[in-house]
N, C-alpha and C positions, 0 to 999 in steps of 0.2 A: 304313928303320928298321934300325938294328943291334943284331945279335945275335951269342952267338956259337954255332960251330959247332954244339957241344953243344942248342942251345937251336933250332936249324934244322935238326938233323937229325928234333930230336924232335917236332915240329910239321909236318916233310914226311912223319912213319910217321901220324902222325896224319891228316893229307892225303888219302895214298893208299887208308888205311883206309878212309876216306869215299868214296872214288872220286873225290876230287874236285883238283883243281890246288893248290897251295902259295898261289900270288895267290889266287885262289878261297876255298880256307879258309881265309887269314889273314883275309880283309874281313870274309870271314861270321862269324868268330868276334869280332873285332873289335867289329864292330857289335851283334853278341847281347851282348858285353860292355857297352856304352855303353847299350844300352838298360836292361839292367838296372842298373847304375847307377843311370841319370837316374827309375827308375822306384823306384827305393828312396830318391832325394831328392828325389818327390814324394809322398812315402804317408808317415804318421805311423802309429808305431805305440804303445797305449798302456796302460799295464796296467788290471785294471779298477778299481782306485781314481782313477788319473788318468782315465777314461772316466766315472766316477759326478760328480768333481769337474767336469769340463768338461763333463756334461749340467745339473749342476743349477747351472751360471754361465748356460746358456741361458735358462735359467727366472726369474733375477734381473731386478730393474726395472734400465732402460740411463739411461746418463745422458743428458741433456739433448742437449747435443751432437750425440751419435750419432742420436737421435730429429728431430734438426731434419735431418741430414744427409740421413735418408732422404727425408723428407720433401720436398728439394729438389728439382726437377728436374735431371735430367743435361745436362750441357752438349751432348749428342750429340741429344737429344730439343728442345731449344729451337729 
């Protein structure tokens, strides 16, 4: 990865602060990065008008379709 100086200096005080290696803290940061990421594009978040509107679509009759769907067996269950 390239960086420049500026940006590897600041990251190895950061490092050291921790006690811990430049390779070391960079993954571990890296990867706390990624994770939260991937973990805020999988969480919905909704206000509570969008959260009353999408409880009470729960409660709507479903259409046909979706009601036979369930009702099929799974190809993994056959």
């Amino acid at each position: 990865m390239r960086v420049t100086q500026e940006q590897k200096d600041l990251v190895l005080r950061a490092a050291t602060a921790n006690g811990s290696s430049l390779s070391s803290f960079a993954v571990s940061s890296l990867l706390d990065a990624a994770a939260k990421v991937l973990a805020q594009a999988d969480a919905w978040t909704l206000s509570a008008k969008e959260f009353d509107e999408f409880a009470a679509s729960l409660n709507q009759p479903h259409d046909e379709r979706f009601l036979k769907l369930l009702r099929h067996k799974p190809v993994w269950r056959q």
